[in-house]
C-alpha positions as CSV (number, residue, x, y, z in Angstrom):
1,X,16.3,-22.4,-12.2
2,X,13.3,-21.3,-14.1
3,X,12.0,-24.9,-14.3
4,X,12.6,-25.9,-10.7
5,X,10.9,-22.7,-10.2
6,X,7.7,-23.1,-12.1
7,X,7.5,-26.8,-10.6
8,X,8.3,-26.1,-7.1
9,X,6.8,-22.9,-7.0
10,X,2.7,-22.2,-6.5
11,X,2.0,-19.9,-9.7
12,X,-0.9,-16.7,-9.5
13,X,-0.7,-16.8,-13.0
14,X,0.2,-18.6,-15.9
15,X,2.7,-16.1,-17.3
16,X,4.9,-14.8,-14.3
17,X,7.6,-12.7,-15.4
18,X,10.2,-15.1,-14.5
19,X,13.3,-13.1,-14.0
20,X,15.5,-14.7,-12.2
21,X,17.3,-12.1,-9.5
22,X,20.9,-11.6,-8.9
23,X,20.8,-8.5,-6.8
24,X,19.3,-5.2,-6.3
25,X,20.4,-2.0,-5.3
26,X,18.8,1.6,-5.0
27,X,16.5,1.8,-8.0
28,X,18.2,-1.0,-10.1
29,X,17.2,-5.2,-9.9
30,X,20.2,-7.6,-11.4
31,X,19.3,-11.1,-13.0
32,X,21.7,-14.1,-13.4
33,X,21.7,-13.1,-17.0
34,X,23.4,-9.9,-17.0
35,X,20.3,-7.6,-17.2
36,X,19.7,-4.4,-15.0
37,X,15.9,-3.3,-14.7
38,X,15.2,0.3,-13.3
39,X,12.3,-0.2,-11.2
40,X,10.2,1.7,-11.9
41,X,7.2,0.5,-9.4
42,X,9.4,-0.2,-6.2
43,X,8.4,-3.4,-6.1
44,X,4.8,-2.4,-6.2
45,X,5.1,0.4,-3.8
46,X,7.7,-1.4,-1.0
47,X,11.2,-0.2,-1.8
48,X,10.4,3.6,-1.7
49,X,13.9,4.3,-0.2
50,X,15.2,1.9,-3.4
51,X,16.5,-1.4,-2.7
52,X,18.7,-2.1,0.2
53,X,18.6,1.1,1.8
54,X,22.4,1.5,3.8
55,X,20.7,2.5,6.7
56,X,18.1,0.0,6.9
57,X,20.7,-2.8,5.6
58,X,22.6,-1.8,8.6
59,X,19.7,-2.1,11.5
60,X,18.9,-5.7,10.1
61,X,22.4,-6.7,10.4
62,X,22.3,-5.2,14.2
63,X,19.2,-6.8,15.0
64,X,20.2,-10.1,13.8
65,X,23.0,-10.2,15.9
66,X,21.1,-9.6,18.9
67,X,17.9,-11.7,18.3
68,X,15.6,-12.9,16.5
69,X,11.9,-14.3,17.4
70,X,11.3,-14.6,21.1
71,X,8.1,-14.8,21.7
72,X,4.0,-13.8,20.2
73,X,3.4,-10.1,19.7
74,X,2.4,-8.4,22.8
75,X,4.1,-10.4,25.2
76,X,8.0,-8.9,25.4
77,X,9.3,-5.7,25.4
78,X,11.5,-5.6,22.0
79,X,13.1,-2.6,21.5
80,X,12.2,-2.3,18.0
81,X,9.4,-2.7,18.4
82,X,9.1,0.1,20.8
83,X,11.3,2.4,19.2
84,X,9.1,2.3,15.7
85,X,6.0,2.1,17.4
86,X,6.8,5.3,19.7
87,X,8.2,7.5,16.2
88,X,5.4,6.5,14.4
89,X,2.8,7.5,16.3
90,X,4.9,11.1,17.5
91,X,4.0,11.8,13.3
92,X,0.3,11.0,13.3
93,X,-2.9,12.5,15.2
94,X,-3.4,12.3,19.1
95,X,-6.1,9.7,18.4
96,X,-3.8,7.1,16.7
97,X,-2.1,6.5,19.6
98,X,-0.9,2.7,19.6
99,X,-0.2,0.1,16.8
100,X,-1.0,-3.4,16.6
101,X,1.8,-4.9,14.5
102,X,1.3,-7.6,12.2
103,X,3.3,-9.1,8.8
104,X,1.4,-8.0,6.0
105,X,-1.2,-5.4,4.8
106,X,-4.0,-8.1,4.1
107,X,-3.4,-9.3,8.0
108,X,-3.8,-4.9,9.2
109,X,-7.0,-5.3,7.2
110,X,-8.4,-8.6,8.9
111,X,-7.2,-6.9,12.4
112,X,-9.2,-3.4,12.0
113,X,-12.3,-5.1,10.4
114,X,-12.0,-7.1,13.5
115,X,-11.1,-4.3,16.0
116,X,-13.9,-2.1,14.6
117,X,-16.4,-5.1,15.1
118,X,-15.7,-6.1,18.5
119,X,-15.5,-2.2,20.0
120,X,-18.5,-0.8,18.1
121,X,-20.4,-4.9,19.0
122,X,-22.0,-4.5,15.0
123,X,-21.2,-6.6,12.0
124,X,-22.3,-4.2,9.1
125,X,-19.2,-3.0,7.2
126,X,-19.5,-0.4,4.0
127,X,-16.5,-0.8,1.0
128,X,-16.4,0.7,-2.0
129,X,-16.9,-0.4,-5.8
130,X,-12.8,-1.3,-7.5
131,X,-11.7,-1.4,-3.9
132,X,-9.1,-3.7,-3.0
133,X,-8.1,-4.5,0.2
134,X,-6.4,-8.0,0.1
135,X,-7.1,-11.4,-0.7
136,X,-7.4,-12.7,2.6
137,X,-11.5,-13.7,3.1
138,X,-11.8,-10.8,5.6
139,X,-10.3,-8.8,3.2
140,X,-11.7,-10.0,-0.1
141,X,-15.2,-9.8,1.8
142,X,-14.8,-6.0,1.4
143,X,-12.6,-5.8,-1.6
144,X,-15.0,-4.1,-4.4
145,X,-14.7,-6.3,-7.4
146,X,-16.5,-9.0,-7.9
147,X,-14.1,-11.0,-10.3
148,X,-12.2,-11.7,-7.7
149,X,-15.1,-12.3,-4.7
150,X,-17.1,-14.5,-7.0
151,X,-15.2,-17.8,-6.9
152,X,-14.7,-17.6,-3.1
153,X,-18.5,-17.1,-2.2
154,X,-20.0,-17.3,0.3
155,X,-17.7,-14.5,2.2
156,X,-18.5,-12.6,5.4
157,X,-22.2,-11.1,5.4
158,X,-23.5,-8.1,6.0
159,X,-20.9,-6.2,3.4
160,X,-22.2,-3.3,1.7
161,X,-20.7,-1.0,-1.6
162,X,-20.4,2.2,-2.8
163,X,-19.5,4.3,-5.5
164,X,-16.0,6.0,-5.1
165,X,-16.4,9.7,-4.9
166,X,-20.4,9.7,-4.8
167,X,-22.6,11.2,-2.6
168,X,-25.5,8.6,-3.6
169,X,-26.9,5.8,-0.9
170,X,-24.5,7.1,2.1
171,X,-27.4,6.9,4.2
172,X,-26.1,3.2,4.2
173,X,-23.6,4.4,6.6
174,X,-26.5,3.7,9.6
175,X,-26.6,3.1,13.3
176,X,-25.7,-0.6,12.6
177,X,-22.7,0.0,10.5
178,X,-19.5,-1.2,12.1
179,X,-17.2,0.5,9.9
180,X,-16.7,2.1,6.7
181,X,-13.1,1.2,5.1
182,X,-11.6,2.7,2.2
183,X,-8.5,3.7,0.6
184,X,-7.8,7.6,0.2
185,X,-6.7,6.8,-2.6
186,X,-7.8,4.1,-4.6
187,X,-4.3,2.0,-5.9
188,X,-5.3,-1.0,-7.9
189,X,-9.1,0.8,-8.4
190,X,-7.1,2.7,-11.3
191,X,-5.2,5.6,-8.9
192,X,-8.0,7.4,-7.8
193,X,-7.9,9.9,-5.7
194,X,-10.9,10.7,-3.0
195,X,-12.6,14.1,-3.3
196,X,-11.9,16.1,-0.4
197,X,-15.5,17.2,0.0
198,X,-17.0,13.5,-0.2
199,X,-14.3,12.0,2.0
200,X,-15.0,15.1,5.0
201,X,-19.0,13.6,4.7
202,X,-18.1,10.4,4.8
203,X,-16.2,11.3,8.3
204,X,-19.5,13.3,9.8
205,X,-21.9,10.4,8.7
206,X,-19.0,8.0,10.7
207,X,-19.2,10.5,13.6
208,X,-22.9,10.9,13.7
209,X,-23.7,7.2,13.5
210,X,-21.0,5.8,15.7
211,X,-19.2,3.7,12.6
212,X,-15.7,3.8,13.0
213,X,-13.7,5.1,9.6
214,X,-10.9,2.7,8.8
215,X,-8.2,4.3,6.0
216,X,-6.3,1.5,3.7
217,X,-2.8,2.8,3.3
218,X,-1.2,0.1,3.0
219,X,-0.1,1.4,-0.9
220,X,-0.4,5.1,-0.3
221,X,1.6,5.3,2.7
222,X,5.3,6.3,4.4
223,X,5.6,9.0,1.6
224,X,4.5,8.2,-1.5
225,X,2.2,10.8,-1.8
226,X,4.3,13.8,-0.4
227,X,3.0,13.5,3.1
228,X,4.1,10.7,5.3
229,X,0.3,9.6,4.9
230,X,-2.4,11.0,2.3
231,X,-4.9,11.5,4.4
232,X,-2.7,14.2,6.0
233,X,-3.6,16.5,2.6
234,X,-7.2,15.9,3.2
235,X,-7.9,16.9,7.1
236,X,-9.9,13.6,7.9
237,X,-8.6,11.7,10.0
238,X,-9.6,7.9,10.2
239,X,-10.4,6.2,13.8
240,X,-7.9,2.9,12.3
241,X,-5.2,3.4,10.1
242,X,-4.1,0.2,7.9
243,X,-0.4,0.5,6.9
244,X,2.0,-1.8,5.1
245,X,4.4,-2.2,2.4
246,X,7.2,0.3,2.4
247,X,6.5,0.6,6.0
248,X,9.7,-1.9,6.4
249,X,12.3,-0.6,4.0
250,X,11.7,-4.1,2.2
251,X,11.4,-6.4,5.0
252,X,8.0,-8.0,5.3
253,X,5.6,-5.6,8.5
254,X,2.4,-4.6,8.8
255,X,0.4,-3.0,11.2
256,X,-2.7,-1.0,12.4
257,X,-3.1,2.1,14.4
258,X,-5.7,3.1,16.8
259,X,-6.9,4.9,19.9
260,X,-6.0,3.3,23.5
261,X,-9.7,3.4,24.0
262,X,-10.3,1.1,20.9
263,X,-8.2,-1.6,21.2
264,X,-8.9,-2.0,24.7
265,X,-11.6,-4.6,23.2
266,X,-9.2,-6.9,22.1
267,X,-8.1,-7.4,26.1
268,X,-11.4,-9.2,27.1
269,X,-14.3,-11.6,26.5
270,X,-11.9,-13.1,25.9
271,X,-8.4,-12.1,26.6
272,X,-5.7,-12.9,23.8
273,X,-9.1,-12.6,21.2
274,X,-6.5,-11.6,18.7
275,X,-3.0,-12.7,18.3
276,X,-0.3,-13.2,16.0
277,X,3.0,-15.3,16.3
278,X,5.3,-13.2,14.4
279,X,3.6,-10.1,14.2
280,X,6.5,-6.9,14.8
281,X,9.4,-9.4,14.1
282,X,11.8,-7.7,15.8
283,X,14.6,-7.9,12.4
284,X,11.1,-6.1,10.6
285,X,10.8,-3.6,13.1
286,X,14.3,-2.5,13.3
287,X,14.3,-2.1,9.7
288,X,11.0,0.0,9.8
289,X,12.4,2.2,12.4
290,X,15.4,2.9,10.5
291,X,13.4,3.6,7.4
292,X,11.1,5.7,9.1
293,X,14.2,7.9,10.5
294,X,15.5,7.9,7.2
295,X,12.2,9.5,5.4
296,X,11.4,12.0,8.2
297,X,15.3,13.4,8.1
298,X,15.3,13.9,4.7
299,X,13.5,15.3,1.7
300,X,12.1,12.5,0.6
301,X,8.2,13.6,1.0
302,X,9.2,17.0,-1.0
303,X,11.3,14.7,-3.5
304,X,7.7,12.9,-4.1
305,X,5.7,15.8,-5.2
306,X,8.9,16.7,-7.3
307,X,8.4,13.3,-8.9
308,X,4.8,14.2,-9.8
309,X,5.9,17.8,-11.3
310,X,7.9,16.0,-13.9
311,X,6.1,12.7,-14.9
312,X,3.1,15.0,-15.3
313,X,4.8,17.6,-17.2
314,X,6.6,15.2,-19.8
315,X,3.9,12.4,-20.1
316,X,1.6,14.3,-22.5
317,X,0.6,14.1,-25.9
318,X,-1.0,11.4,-28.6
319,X,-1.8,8.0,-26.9
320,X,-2.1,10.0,-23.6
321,X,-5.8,10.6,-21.5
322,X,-4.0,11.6,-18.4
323,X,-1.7,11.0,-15.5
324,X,-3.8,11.0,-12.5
325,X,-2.3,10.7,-8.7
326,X,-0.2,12.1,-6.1
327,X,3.2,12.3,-5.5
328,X,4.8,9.2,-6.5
329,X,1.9,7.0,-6.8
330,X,0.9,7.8,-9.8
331,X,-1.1,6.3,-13.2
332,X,-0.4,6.6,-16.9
333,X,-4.1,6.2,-18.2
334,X,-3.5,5.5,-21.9
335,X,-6.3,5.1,-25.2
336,X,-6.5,1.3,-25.2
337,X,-6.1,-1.9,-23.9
338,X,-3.2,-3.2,-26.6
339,X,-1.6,0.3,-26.6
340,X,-1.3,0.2,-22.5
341,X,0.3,-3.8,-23.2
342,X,2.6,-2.7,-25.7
343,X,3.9,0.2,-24.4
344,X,4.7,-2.0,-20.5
345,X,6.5,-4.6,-23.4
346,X,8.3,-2.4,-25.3
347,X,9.7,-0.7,-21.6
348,X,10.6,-4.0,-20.0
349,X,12.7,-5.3,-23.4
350,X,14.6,-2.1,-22.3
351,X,15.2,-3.4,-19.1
352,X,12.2,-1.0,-17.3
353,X,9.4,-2.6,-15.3
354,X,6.6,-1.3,-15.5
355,X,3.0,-2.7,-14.7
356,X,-0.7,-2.5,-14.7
357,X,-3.4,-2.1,-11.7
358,X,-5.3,-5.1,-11.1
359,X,-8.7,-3.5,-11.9
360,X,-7.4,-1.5,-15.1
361,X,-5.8,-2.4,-18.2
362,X,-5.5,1.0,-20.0
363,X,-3.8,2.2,-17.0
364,X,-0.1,2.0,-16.2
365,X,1.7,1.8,-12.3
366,X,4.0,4.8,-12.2
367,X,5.5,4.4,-8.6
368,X,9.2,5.0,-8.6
369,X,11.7,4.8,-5.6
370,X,11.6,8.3,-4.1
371,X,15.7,8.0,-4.2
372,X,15.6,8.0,-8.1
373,X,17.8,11.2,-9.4
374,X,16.8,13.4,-12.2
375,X,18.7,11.9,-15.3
376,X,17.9,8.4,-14.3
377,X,14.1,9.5,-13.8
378,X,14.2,11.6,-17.2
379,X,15.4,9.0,-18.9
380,X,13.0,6.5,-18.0
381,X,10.0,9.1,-18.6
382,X,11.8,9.6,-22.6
383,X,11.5,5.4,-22.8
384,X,7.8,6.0,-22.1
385,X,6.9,8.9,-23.9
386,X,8.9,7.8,-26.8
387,X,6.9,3.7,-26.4
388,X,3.9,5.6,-26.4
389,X,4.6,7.8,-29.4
390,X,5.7,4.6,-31.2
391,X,2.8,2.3,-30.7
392,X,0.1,4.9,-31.2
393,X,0.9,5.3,-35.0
């Protein structure tokens, strides 16, 4: 299978993992070979309720056997749809009001860049450095790395960047600025969380200039950080909020949330000025409205800052700088490039994935499933510590 795989299959990279899946269930992935990996990154922040969640398993099967695509976003009335749509928004701030649902976090990004520029009529938009936002071009164009901009220049104009966390050059953020976007947390920039000083004066130079503030939580988001979205631990709120990956329980959803007021703009010159075929699949949204209802009824956002007490208490020591994050999105900063590569090989030969950021190879993904127990999450954390320990001699 692996060679059909690497010949049928378009490649990011010339050394894919290549494990070939068999199952997976709650925090474990099967392969056809008889291995069982604890994953240990939720498939890169996705499966925070673990791999087929029971209650979400069971609204896909109900959905399925009622329909499936009908017709382009915006036209029907689905009940999924409705029913996510109308939870989600009872959790978050007056002003985010209505979502726009779409199939992936990359496509939330292209819709707010586009939302913010058609309601504020400017084309300036402010990023920040070791951003990342997506590799679409709309959201490479304000993605802050340039080893991953530079072979797809020219992108869209009139992009601007920052320094995370500094109060230098944000007079930038002007009368001509459409919107600032930026993750409160910084995922593949290394883990980095905003200061919550610098992010409250980024929100008055939005409100005094009329740029709109977009929030990227398409890693940080649905509980990862012990709140059901980490800007709720900072008091900002954004005027469009991005949101993806464990938003559907493992199904593939995306969407972005706004005022009424805003996305009235997409409803004229012209009408239909942004649409999407598949967008809120109705199979996708009853799976995100059954793992929404699962992480509001139980205590899954305190079970995240628990997660945090314990990977930051037990991974100190030799080889360590730090563990840096919230809640379950966390990073394992280590000494050195080879250390950080040997520690993520000695883990997955027994059977624990682990993984880098893409901007940061001395730093280490630490992003369980918020359903992981104690001994199965103690036990992972002695691998670690103990790879660490090892390789640093």
């Amino acid at each position: 299978m692996l060679d059909k795989f690497l010949r049928h299959i378009a490649q990011t990279s010339d050394a894919p993992l290549g494990l070939e899946v068999s199952h997976a269930e709650g925090p474990y992935i099967d392969t056809t070979d008889g291995r069982r990996f604890i994953d240990f990154i939720s498939g890169i922040a996705v499966s925070s309720l673990g791999h087929r969640h029971p209650k979400v398993v069971e609204a896909i099967h109900e959905q399925v056997d009622k329909h499936l695509h009908v017709m382009v976003y915006g036209e029907f009335v689905q009940k999924p749809q409705v029913d996510f749509a109308e939870l989600l928004t009872s959790c978050l701030p007056s002003q985010l009001e209505q979502i726009y649902l779409v199939n992936s976090g990359t496509e939330a990004i292209e819709g707010a860049l586009k939302l913010a520029k058609k309601f504020t009529g400017r084309t300036k938009l402010i990023g920040f450095k070791n951003s990342y936002h997506g590799d679409t071009h709309g959201s490479l164009s304000v993605t802050g790395r340039d080893v991953y901009r530079d072979p797809y220049l020219p992108l869209l104009p009139d992009v601007y960047f920052l320094d995370f966390n500094s109060f230098d050059n944000l007079d930038l953020i002007d009368s001509e600025t459409a919107a600032v976007i930026m993750e409160p947390i910084q995922g593949e920039g290394g883990i980095i969380p905003a200061q919550n000083s610098w992010l409250g004066e980024i929100r008055k130079r939005c409100n005094e200039t009329g740029a709109l503030l977009i929030f990227d939580e398409i890693q940080s988001g649905f509980g990862r950080t012990g709140k059901l979205f980490a800007f709720q631990d900072y008091g900002v709120v954004p005027d469009i909020l991005c949101i993806a990956k464990a938003m559907g329980g493992g199904m593939p959803i995306g969407g972005f949330l706004s005022s009424k007021q805003i996305f009235q703009s997409f409803k004229y010159d012209p009408p239909l000025n942004h649409v999407t075929t598949f967008g809120g699949h109705p199979v996708s949204s009853a799976a995100a409205y059954a793992n929404l209802k699962e992480l509001l009824n139980g205590n899954y956002l305190d079970r995240a800052l628990e997660i945090e007490k314990k990977i930051k208490s037990k991974l100190q020591g030799h080889g360590i700088i730090e563990v840096r994050g919230k809640g379950a999105m966390l990073g394992l900063q280590l000494k050195s490039r080879e250390l950080t590569r040997k520690v993520v090989e000695d883990c997955f030969e027994k059977d624990i994935l682990l993984g880098w950021t893409l901007h940061s190879n001395t730093l280490i993904r630490l992003a369980p499933p918020l359903i992981i127990d104690n001994e199965l999450l103690e036990a992972v954390l002695e691998t670690i510590l103990n790879a660490v320990e090892r390789n640093s001699e």
